[in-house]
C-alpha positions as CSV (number, residue, x, y, z in Angstrom):
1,X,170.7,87.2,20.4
2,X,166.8,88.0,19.6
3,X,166.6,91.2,17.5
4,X,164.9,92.8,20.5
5,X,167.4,92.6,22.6
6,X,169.6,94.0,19.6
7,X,167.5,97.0,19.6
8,X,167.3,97.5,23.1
9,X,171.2,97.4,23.3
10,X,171.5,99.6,20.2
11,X,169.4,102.1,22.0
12,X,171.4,103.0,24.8
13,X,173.3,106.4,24.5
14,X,176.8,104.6,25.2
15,X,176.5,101.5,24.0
16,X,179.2,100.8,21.4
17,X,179.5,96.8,20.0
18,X,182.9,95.2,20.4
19,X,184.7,98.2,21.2
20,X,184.6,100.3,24.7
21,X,184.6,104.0,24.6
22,X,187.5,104.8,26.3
23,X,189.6,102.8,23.7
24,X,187.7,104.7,20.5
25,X,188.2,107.5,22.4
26,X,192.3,107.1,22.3
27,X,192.2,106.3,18.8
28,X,189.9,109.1,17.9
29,X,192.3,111.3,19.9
30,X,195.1,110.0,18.2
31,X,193.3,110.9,15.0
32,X,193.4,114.3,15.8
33,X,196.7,114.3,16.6
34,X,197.9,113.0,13.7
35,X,196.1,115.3,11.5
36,X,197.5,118.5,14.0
37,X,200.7,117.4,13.2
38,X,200.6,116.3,9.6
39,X,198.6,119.2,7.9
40,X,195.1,117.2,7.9
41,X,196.5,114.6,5.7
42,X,194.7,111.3,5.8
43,X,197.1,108.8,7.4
44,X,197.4,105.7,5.0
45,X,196.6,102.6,5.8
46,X,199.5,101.4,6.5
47,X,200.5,104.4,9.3
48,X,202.0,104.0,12.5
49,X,201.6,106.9,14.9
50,X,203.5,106.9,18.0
51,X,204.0,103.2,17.7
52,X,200.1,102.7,17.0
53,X,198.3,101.4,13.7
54,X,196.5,104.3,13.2
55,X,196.2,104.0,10.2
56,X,194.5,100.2,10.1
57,X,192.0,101.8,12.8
58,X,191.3,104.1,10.4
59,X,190.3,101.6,7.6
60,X,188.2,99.6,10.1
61,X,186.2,102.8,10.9
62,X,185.5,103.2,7.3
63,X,184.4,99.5,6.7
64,X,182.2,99.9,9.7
65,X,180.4,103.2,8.7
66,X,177.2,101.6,7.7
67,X,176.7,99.8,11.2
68,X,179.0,102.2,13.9
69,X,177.0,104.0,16.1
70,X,175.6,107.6,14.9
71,X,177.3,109.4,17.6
72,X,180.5,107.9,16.6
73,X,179.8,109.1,12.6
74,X,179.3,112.5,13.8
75,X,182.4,112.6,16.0
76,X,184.8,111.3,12.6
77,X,182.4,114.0,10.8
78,X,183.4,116.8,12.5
79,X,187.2,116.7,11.8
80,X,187.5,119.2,9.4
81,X,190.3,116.8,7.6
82,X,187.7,113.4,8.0
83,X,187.1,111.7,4.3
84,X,185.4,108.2,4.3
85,X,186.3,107.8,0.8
86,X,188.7,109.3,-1.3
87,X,186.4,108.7,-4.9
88,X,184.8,111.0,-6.3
């Protein structure tokens, strides 16, 4: 794909690569359930949550940071639990 049409794509308020919104939505809902429910523990990476890999989703939206969409960074951002990395 030209980098042009990259750009244009990238643009767009909703546009999100690979993934649709309504499914990041789940997991991101899921996310806050989990930490509701688990005293804002980060769920490893290895956690199922009502028979979900939340915690592999979890991983992949730390890999990703550098390229996910802003809007999604500030969404993960504002749980009050959210690390992307636990070094200091």
């Amino acid at each position: 794909m030209p980098i042009e049409r990259k750009k244009q794509l990238d643009s767009l308020p909703h546009w999100v690569w690979g993934v649709n919104r309504k499914e990041w939505d789940f997991w991101f809902g899921l996310l806050q359930e989990w930490f509701n429910e688990n005293d804002g523990v980060m769920p490893g990476n290895k956690e199922v949550f009502r028979s979900e890999k939340l915690g592999r989703w979890v991983e992949v939206q730390k890999a990703q940071k550098e390229n996910m969409p802003i809007e999604r960074k500030k969404q993960l951002d504002s749980l009050p639990h959210w690390v992307w990395s636990l070094r200091k």
